[in-house]
VOPAGU-2260 file (C-alpha; in pm, 1 decimal, decimal comma):
REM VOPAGU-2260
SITE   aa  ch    i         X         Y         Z
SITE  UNK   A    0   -4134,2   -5179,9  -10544,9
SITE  UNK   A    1   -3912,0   -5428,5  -10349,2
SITE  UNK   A    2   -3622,1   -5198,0  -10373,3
SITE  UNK   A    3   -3844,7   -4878,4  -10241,2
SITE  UNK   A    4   -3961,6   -5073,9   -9926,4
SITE  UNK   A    5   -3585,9   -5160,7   -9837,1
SITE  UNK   A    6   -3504,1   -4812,3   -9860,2
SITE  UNK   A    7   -3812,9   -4725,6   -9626,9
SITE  UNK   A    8   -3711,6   -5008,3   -9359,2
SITE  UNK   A    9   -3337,4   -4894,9   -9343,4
SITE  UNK   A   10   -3454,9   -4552,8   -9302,8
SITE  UNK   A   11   -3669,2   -4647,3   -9027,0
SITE  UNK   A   12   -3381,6   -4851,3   -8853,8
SITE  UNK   A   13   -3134,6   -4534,3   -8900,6
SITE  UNK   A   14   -3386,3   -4311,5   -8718,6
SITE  UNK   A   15   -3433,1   -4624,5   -8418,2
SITE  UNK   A   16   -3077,3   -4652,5   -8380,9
SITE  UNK   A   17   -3061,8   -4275,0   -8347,0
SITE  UNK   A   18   -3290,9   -4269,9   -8086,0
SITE  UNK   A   19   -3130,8   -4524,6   -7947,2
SITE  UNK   A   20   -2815,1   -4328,9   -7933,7
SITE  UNK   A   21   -3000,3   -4040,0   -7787,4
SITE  UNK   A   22   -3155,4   -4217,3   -7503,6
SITE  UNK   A   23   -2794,9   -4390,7   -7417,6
SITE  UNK   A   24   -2644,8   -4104,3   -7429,1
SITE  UNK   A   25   -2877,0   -3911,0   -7214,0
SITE  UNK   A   26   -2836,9   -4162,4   -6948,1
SITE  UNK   A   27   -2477,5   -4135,9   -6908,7
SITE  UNK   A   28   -2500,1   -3765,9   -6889,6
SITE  UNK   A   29   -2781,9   -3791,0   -6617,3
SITE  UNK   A   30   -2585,7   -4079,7   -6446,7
SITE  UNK   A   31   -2225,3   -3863,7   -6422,0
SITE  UNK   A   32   -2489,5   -3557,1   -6296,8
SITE  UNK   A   33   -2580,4   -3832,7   -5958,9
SITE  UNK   A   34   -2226,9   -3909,1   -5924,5
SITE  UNK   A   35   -2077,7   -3515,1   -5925,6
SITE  UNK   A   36   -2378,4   -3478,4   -5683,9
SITE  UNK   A   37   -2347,3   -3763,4   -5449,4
SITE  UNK   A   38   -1933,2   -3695,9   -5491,7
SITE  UNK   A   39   -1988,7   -3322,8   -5339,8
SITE  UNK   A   40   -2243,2   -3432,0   -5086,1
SITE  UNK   A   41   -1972,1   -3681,9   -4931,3
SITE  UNK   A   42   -1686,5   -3387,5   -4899,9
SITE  UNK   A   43   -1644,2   -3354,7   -4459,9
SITE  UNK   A   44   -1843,0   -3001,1   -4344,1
SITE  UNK   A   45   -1556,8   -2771,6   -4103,3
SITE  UNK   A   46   -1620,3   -2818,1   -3755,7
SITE  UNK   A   47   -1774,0   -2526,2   -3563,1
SITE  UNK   A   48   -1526,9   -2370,2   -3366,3
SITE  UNK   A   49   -1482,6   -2447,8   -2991,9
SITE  UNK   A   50   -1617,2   -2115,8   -2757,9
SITE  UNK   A   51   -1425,4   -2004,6   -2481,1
SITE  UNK   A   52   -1527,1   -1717,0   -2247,0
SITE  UNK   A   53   -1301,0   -1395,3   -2198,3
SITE  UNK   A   54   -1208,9   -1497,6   -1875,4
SITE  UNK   A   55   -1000,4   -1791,8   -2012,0
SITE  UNK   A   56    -835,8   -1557,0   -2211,6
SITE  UNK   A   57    -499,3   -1257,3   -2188,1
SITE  UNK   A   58    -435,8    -983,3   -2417,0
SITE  UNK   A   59     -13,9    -950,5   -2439,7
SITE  UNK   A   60      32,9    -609,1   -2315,7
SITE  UNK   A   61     339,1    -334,9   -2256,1
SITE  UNK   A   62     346,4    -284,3   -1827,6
SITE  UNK   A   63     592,4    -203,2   -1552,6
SITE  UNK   A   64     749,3    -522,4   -1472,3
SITE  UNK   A   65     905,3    -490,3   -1112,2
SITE  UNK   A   66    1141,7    -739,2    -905,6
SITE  UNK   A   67    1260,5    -759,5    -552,8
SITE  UNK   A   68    1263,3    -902,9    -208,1
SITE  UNK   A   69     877,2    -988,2     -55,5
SITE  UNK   A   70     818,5    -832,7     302,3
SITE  UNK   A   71     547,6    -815,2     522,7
SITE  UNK   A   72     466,8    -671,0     852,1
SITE  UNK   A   73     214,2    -451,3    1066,6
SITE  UNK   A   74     180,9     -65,2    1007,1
SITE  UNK   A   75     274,4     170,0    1275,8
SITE  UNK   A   76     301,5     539,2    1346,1
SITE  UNK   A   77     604,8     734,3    1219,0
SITE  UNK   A   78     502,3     922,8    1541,6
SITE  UNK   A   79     339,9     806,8    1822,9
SITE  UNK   A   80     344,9     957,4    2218,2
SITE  UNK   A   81     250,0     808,6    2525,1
SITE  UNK   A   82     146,7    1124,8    2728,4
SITE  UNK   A   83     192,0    1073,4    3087,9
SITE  UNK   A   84     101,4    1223,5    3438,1
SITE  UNK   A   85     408,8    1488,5    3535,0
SITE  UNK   A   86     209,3    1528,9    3860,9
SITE  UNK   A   87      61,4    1326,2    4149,0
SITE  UNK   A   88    -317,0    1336,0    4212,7
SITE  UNK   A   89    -697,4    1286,0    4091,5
SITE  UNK   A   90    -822,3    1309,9    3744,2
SITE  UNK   A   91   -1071,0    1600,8    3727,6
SITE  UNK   A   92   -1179,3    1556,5    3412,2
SITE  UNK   A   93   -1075,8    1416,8    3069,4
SITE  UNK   A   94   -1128,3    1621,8    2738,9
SITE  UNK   A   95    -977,2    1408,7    2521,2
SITE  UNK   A   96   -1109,2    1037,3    2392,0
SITE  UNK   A   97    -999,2     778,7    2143,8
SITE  UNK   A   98   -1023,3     852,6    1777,0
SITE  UNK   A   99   -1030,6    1201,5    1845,9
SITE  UNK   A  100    -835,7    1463,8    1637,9
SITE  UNK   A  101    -615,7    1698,6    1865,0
SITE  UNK   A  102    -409,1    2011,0    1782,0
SITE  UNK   A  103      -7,3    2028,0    1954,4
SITE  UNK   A  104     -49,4    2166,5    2319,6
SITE  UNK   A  105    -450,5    2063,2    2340,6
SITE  UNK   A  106    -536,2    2014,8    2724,0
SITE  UNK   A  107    -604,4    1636,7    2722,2
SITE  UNK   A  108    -704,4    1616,7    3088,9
SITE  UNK   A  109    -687,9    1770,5    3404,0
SITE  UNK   A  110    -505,2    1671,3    3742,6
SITE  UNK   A  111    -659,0    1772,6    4088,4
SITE  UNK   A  112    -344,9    2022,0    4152,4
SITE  UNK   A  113    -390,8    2065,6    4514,4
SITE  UNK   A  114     -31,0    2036,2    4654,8
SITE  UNK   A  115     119,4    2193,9    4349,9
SITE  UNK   A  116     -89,4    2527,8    4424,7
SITE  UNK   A  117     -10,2    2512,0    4785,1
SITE  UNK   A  118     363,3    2490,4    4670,4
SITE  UNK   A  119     310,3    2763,6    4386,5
SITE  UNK   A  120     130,2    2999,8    4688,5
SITE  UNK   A  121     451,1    2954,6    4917,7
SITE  UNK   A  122     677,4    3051,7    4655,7
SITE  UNK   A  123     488,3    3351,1    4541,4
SITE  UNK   A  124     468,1    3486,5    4949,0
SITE  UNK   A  125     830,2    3363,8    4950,5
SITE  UNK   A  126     942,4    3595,9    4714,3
SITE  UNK   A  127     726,3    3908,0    4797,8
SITE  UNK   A  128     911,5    3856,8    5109,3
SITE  UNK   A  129    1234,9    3833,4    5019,3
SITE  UNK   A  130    1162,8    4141,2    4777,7
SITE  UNK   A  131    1044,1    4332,9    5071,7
SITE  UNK   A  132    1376,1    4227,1    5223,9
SITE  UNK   A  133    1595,6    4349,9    4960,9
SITE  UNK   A  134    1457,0    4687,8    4945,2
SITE  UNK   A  135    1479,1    4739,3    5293,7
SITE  UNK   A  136    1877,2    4609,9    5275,4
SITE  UNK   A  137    1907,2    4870,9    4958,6
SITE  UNK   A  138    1761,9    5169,5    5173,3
SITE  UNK   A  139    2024,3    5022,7    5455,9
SITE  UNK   A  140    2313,5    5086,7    5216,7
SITE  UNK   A  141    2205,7    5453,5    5104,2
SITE  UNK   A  142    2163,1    5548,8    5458,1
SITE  UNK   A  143    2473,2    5455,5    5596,2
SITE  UNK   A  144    2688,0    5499,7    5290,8
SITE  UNK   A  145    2581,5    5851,6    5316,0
SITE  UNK   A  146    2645,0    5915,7    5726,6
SITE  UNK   A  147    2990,1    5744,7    5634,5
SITE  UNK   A  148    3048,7    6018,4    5401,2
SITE  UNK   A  149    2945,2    6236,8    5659,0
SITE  UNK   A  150    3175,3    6128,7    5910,4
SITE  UNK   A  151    2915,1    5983,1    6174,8
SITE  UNK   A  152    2946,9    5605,5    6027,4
SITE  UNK   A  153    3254,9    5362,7    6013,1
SITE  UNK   A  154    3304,8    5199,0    5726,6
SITE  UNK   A  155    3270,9    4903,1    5870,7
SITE  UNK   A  156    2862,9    4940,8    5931,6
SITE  UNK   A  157    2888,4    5003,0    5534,9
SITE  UNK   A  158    3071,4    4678,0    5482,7
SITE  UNK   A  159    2793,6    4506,7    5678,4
SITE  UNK   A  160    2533,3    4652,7    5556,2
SITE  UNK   A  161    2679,1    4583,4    5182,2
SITE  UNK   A  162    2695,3    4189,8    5280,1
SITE  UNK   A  163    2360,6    4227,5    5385,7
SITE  UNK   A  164    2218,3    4345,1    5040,8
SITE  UNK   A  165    2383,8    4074,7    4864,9
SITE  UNK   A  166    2281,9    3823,7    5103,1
SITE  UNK   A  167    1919,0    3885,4    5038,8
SITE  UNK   A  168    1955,8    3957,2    4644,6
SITE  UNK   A  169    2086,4    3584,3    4631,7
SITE  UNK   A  170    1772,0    3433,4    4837,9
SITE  UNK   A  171    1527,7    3662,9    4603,9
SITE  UNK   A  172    1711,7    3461,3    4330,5
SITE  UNK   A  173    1699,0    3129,8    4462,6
SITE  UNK   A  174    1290,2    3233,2    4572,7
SITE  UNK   A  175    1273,0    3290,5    4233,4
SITE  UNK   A  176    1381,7    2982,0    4102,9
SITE  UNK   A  177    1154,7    2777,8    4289,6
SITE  UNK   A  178     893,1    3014,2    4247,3
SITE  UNK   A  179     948,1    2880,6    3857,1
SITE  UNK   A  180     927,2    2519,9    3923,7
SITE  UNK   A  181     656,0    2582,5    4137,2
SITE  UNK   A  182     460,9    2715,4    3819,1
SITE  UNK   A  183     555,8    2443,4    3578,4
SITE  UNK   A  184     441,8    2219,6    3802,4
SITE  UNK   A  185     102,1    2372,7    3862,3
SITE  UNK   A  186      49,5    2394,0    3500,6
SITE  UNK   A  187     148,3    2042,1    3431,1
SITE  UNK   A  188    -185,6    1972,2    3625,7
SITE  UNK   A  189    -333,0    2040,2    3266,2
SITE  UNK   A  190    -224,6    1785,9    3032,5
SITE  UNK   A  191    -158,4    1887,4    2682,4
SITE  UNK   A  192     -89,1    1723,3    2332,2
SITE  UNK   A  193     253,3    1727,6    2260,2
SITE  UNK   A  194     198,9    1720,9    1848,8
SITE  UNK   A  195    -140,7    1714,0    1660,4
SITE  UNK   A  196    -283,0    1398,1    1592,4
SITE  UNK   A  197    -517,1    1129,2    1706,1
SITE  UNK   A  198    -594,4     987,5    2027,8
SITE  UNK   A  199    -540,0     621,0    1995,7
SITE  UNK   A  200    -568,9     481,4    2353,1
SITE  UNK   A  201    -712,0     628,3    2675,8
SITE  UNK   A  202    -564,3     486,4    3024,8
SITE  UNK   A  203    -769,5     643,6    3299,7
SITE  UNK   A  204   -1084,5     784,5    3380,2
SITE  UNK   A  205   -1236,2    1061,9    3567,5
SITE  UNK   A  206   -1121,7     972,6    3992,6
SITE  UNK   A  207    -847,5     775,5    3927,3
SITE  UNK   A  208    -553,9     871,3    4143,8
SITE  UNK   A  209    -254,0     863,7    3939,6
SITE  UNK   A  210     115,3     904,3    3996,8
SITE  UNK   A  211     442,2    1105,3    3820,5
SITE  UNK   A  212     472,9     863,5    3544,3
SITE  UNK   A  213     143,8     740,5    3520,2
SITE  UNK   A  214      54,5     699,2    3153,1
SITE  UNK   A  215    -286,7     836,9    2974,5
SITE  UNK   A  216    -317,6     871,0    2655,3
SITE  UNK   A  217    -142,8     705,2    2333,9
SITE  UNK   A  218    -148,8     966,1    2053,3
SITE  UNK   A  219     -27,8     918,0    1726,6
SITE  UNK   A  220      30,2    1112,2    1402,8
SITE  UNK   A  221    -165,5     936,7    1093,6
SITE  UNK   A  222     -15,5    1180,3     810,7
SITE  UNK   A  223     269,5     915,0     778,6
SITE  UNK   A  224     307,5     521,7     918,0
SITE  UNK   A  225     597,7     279,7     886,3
SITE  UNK   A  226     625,8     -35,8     795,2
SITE  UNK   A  227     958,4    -262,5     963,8
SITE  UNK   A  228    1026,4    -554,4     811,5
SITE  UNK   A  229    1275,6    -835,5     700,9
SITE  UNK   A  230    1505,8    -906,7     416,1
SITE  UNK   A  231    1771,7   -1224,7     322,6
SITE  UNK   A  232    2093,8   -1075,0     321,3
SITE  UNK   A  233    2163,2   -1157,5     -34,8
SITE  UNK   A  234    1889,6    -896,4    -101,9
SITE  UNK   A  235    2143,3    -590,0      14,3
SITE  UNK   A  236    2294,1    -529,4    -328,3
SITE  UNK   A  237    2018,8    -380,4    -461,1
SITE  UNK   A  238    1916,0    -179,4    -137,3
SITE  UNK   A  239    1911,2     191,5     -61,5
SITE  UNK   A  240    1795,5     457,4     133,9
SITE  UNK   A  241    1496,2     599,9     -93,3
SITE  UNK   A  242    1419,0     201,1    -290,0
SITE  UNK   A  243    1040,2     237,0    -339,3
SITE  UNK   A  244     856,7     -16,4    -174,5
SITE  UNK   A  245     546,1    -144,6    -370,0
SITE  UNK   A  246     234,4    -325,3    -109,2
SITE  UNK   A  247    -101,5    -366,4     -82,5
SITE  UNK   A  248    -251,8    -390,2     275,3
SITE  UNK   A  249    -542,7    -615,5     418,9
SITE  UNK   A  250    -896,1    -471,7     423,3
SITE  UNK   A  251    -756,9    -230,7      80,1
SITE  UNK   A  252    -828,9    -554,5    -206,9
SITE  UNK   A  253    -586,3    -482,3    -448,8
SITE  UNK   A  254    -538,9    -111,0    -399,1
SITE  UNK   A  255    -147,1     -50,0    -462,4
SITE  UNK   A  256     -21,4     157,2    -223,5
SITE  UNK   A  257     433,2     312,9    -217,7
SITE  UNK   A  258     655,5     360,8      33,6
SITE  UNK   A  259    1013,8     453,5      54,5
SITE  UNK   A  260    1305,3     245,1     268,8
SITE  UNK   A  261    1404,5     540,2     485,5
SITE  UNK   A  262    1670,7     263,9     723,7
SITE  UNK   A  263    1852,0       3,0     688,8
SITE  UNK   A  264    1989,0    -126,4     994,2
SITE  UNK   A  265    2338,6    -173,5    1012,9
SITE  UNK   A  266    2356,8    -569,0    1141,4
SITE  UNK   A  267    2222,1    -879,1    1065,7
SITE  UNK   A  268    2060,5   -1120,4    1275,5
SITE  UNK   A  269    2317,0   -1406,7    1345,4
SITE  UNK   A  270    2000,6   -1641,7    1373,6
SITE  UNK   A  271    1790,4   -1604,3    1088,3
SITE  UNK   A  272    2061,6   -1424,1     824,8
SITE  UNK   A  273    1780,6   -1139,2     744,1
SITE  UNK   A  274    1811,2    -719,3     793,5
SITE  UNK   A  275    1573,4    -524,2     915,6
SITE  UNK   A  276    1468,4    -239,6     695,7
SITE  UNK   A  277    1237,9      64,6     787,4
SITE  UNK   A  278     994,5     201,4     561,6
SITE  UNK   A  279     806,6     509,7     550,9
SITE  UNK   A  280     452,1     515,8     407,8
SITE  UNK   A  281     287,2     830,5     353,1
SITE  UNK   A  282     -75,4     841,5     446,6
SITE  UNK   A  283    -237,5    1191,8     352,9
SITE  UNK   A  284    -588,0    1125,0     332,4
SITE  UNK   A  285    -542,2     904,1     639,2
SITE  UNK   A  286    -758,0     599,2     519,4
SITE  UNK   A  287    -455,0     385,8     641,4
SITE  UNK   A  288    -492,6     300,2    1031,6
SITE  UNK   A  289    -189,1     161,5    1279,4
SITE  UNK   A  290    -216,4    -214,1    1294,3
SITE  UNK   A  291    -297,5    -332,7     910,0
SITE  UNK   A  292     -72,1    -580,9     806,9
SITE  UNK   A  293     125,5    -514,1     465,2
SITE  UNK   A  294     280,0    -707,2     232,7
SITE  UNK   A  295     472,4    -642,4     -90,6
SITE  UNK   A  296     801,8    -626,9    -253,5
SITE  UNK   A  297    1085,5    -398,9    -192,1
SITE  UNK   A  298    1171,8    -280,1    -607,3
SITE  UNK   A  299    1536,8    -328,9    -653,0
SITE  UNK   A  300    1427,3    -339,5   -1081,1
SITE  UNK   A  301    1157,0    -250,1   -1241,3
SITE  UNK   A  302    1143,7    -203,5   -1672,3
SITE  UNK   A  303     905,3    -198,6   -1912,9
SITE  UNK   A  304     825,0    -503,9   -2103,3
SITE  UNK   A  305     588,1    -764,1   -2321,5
SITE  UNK   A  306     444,8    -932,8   -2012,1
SITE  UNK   A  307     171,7   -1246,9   -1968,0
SITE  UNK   A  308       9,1   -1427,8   -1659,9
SITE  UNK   A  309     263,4   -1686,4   -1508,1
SITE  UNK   A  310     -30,5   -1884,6   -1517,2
SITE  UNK   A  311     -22,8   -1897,0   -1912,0
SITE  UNK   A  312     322,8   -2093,4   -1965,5
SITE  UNK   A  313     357,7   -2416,9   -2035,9
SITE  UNK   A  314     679,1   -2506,6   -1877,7
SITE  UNK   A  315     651,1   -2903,7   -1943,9
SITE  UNK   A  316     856,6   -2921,8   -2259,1
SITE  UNK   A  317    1222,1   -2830,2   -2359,6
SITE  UNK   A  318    1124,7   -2489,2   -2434,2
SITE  UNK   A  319     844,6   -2276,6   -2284,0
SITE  UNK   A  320     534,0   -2240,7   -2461,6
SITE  UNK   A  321     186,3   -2084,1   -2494,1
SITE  UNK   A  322    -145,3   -2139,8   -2625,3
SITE  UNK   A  323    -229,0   -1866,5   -2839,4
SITE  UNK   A  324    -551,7   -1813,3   -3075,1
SITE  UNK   A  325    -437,4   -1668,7   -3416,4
SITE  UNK   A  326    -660,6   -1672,1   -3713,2
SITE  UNK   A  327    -884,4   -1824,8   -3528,9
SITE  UNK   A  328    -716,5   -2138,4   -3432,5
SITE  UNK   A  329    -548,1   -2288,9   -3181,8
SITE  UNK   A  330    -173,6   -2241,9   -3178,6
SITE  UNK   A  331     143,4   -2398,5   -2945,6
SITE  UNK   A  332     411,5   -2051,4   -2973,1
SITE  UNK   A  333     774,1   -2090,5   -2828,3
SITE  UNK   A  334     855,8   -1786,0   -2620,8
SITE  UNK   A  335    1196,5   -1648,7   -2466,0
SITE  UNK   A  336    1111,1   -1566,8   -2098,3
SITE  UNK   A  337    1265,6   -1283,2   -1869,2
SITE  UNK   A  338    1195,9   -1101,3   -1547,2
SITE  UNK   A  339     919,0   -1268,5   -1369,2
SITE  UNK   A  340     726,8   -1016,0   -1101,6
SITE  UNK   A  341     620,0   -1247,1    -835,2
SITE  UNK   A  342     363,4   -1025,9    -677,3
SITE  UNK   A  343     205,5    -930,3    -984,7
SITE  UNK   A  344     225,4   -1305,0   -1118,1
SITE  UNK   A  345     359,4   -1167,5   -1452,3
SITE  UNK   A  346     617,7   -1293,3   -1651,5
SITE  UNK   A  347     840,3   -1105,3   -1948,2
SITE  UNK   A  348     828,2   -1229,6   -2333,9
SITE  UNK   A  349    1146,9   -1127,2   -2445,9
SITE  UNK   A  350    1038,3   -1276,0   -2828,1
SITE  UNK   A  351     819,0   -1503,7   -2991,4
SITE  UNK   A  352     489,1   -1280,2   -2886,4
SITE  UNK   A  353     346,8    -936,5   -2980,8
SITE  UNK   A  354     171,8    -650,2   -2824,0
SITE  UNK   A  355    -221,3    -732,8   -2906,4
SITE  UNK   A  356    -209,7   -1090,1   -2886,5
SITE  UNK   A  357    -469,0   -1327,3   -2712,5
SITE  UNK   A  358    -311,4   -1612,4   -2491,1
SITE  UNK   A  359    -583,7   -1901,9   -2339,2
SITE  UNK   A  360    -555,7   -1931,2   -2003,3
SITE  UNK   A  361    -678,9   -2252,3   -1771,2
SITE  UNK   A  362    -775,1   -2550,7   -1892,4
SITE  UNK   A  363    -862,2   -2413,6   -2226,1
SITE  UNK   A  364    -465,9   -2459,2   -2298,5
SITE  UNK   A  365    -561,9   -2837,5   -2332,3
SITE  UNK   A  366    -738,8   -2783,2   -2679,1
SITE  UNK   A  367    -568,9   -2941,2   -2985,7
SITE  UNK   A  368    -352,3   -2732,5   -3190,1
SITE  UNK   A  369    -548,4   -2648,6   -3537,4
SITE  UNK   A  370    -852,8   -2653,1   -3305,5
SITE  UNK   A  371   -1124,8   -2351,3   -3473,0
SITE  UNK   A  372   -1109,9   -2105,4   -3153,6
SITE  UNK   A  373   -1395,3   -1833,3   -3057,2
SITE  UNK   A  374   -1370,0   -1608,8   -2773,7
SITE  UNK   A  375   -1701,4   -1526,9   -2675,1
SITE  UNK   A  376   -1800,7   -1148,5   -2648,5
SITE  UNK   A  377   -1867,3   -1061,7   -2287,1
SITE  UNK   A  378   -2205,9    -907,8   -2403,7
SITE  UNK   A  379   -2355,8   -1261,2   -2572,3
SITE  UNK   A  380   -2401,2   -1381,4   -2152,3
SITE  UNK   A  381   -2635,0   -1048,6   -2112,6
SITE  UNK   A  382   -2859,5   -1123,6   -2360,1
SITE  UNK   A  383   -3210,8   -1176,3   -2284,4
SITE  UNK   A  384   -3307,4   -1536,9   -2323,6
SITE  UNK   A  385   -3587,5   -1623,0   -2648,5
SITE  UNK   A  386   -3703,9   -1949,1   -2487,5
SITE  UNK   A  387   -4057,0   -1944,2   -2433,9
């Protein structure tokens, strides 16, 4: 009996000790479960990613890349008149007024041509008379050429009579002549366009008494202006007749208008060291008016290259750099500049950039490199706001 109730006790201490073992075990499993859970709820969460807009932001692209001398200077005509009075007297009327389109030989105005028609009358009765004259000397001639055949003249009276003829054949000449003049200067009383264009300027008005001389109109022809300007001397070398000539012009934003250098003047100025070039701008739809002031480049080089804003480089350091968002962070990239277009503010990558790829602009450069980087799409500021 003893010996059966130590074999039930030791039985119940094996199945204690089991449980025992159970339970421990069980804790350590549930106790490494809290630790793998608190371990991955202390790992660091990424940081979001730092927005910038579009406008602090360039796309590398292929373009034009052009270099030369800057000018500047005020547009004038390629033709311009200033018709004046080639006779004396009163303005009758004026048919003609600024901003007006006129065709070549359009009567302008009108002079009160008083003395010129009295001089134009004399030299009309001046040479009826002296043709009446003529004729009679002529019929002389015949007359007495035949009695001298005849016998009943000398020769003599046909000498005479000979002199006679040519005497008044040379005043009927000379009648004639100012009989011309006379003319031209009765039509001059109407005053005509010398070339079509536009009346810029008007001088007179309707009773003035003017003078031989006297200017009256200003015309000028808007199909094609010039520009003059100034260049350093060093800038010759690459100068021709026919360089294009890149500007824009005030009142036109950033409209890019072309000329061509059409003269280069053969001096330069002992004061200032500068040439003075001439350039023709064509103007075909004539939005371009006399007086705008221009400014540009003359192109002595232009090629096509990898180009950024000047605006973008980081010229601080020993090499030039840029900020550049690739993968989605922020990145500092060497680059090898080249031509630099002054107007355009662009500057060439010859290498360490690529067609397609975004450069920060402004003070977004500041942002640590490795920074997380998102350019905002232009259409998230349109959205309609859900605030209530």
């Amino acid at each position: 009996m003893r010996t059966l109730k130590l074999t039930a006790t030791a039985r119940t201490m094996t199945a204690r000790g089991g449980l025992v073992a159970l339970t421990a075990f069980s804790l350590v499993v549930v106790a490494l479960t809290g630790c793998a859970d608190r371990s991955a709820g202390d790992e660091p969460e990424s940081p979001a990613p730092i927005v910038i807009g579009p406008e602090n932001i360039a796309i590398v692209k292929d373009t034009l890349l052009m270099d030369g001398p800057s000018i500047s200077g005020t547009l004038g005509a390629e033709r311009e008149a200033r018709v004046r009075a080639e006779l004396g007297g009163s303005i009758l009327d004026l048919l003609a007024e600024p901003g007006q389109t006129v065709a070549a030989g359009q009567v302008l105005a009108q002079i009160e041509p008083q003395t010129a028609r009295e001089q134009a009358a004399f030299a009309d009765a001046l040479v009826r008379s002296l043709e009446n004259d003529v004729r009679l000397q002529r019929r002389n001639l015949e007359r007495d050429t035949r009695l001298a055949d005849a016998g009943a003249l000398s020769t003599r009276a046909v000498e005479a009579d000979s002199l006679a003829v040519a005497q008044a054949e040379a005043s009927l000449a000379e009648a004639n002549a100012r009989q011309v003049v006379a003319r031209r200067a009765l039509a001059r009383a109407s005053v005509r366009a010398p070339f079509a264009g536009v009346v810029s300027e008007e001088r007179v008005s309707v009773g003035d008494v003017v003078q031989n001389g006297t200017e009256l109109f200003t015309i000028v022809d808007p199909t094609s202006l010039r520009l003059e300007a100034q260049l350093p001397a060093q800038a010759l070398a690459g100068l021709r007749v026919g360089t294009a000539v890149q500007f824009t012009v005030s009142g036109f934003g950033d409209q890019r208008l072309t000329g061509r250098v059409t003269r280069i003047y053969p001096s330069v100025d002992p004061t200032t060291r500068q040439v003075r070039i001439l350039v023709t701008v064509p103007n075909p739809g004539q939005q371009l008016v006399v007086g705008l002031f221009a400014e540009g480049r003359v192109v002595t080089s232009e090629r096509q290259a990898l180009t950024v804003p000047k605006a973008a480089v980081d010229l601080r350091g020993v090499r030039p750099t840029v900020s550049q968002v690739e993968n989605g962070r922020m990145v500092r990239t060497e680059v090898v500049l080249g031509l630099e277009d002054v107007v355009a503010e662009l500057v060439e990558v010859v290498s360490g950039l690529a067609v397609g790829d975004t450069i920060v602009l402004g003070s977004s450069r500041g942002i640590a490199a490795g920074t997380p980087i998102r350019v905002q799409d232009p259409a998230e500021r349109t959205l309609p706001s859900t605030t209530p």
